[in-house]
C-alpha positions in Angstrom: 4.6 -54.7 111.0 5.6 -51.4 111.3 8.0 -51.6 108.6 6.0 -52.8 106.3 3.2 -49.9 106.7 6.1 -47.9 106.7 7.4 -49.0 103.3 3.7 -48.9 102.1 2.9 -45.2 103.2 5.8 -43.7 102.1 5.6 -45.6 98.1 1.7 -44.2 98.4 3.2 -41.0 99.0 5.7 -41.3 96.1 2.9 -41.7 93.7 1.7 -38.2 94.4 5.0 -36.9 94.0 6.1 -38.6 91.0 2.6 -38.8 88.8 4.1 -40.0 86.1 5.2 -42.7 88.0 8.5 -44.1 89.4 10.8 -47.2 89.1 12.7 -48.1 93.1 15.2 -50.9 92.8 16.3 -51.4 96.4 19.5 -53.1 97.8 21.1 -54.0 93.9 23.6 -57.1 94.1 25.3 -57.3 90.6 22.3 -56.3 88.2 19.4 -57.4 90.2 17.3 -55.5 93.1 16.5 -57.3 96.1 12.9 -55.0 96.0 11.3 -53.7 92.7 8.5 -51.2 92.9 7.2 -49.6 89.5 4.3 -47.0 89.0 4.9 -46.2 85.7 2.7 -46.8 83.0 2.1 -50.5 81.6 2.5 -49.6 78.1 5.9 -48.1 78.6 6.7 -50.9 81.1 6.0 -53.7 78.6 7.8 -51.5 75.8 10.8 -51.1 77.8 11.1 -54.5 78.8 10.4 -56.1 75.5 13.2 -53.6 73.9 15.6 -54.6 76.7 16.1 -50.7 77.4 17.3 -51.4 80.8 20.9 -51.5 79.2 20.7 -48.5 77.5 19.2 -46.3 79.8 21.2 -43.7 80.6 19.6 -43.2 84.0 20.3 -46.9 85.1 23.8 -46.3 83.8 24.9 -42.6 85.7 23.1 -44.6 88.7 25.7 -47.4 88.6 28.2 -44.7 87.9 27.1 -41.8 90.9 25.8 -41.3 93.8 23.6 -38.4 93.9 20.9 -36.7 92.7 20.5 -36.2 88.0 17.8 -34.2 86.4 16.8 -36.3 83.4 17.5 -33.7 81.3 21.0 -33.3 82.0 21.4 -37.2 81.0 19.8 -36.4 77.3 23.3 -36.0 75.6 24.1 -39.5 76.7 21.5 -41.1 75.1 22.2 -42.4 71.9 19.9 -45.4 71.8 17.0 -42.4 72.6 15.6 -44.2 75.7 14.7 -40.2 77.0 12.7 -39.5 73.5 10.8 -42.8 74.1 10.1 -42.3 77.9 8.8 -38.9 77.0 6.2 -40.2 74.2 4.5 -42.7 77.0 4.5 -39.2 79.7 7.6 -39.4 81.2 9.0 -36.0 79.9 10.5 -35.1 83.3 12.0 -36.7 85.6 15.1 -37.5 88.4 17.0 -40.2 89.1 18.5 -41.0 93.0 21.4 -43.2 93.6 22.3 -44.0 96.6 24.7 -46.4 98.8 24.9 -47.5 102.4 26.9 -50.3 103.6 28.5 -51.0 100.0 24.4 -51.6 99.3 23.1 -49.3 95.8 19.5 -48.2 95.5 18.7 -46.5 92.3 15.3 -44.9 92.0 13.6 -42.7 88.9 10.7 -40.2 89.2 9.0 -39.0 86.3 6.1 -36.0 85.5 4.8 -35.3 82.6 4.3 -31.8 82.8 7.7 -29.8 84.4 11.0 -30.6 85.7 11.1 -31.8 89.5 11.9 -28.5 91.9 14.9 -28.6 93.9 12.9 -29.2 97.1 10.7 -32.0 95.4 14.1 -34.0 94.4 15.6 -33.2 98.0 11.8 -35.3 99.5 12.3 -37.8 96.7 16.4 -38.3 97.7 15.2 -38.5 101.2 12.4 -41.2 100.9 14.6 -43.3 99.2 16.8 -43.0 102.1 13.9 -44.2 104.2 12.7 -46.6 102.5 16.4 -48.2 101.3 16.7 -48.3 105.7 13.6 -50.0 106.0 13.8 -52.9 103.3 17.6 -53.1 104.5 16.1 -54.4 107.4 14.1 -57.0 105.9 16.7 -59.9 106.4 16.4 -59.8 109.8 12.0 -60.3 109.3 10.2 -63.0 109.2 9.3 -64.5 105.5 5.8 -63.6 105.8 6.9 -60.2 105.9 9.1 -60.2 102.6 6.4 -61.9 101.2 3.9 -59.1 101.5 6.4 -56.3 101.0 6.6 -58.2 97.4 2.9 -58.4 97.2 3.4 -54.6 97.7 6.0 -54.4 95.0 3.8 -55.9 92.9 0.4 -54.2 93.2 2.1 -50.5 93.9 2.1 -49.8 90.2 -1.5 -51.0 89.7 -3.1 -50.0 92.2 -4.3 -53.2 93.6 -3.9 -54.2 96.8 
């Protein structure tokens, strides 16, 4: 259980650091994360899904490309479908995105505010509960189903503040 609470505290702690909200894909095999979570809002999710902006986002893209840490607004000039402009009309004018890899395993994660540009010390907390929480639902296959079933539940509800 501890993993799970673990997982659950620190993506309750993301959504203070991120208000704007945040999109975590966890343990990505070809183009699909093992563990979603999203807080941003619904509008922009539904908009961004119904446009299929996930292959033009220029965040998802240098995150498949790096490893490392990217201010939004140094991704800007590599936007030419203007997936930034759009984010920033639904509040995301700010944000981060983290890639990481362990054991040939990619996480990409993106933070967003709507008011100023992540400090260097706010990015260097988001990179490192990524970390943590990438560790922790790496060990997953080794739990019992009940388990991955709630950490979904989780995945699920994080972003509406159910459950």
């Amino acid at each position: 259980m501890t993993t799970e609470k673990d997982i659950s505290e620190t993506l309750t702690q993301l959504k203070d650091s991120a208000p704007a909200g945040y999109a975590l894909a966890f343990h990505i095999r070809y183009t699909t994360p093992t563990f979603l979570f999203q807080t941003y809002p619904k509008a922009w999710s539904d908009y961004y899904s119904q446009n299929g902006l996930v292959m033009q986002d220029p965040t998802v893209a240098w995150g498949f490309e790096h490893l490392g840490t990217k201010r939004w607004s140094e991704l800007a000039e590599n936007d030419p479908a203007g997936v930034m402009a759009k984010a920033a009309e639904y509040g995301l004018k700010f944000g981060v995105t983290v890639a990481i890899e362990v054991d040939e395993s990619r996480s990409i994660s993106s933070f967003a505010r709507a008011d100023r540009e992540f400090s260097d010390t706010e990015v260097a907390e988001l990179r490192a509960a990524m970390e943590e929480i990438h560790v922790l639902t790496g060990q997953i296959k080794a739990i019992s189903p009940e388990m991955t079933q709630n950490l979904r539940k989780i995945a699920i509800n994080v972003g509406t503040g159910a459950g």
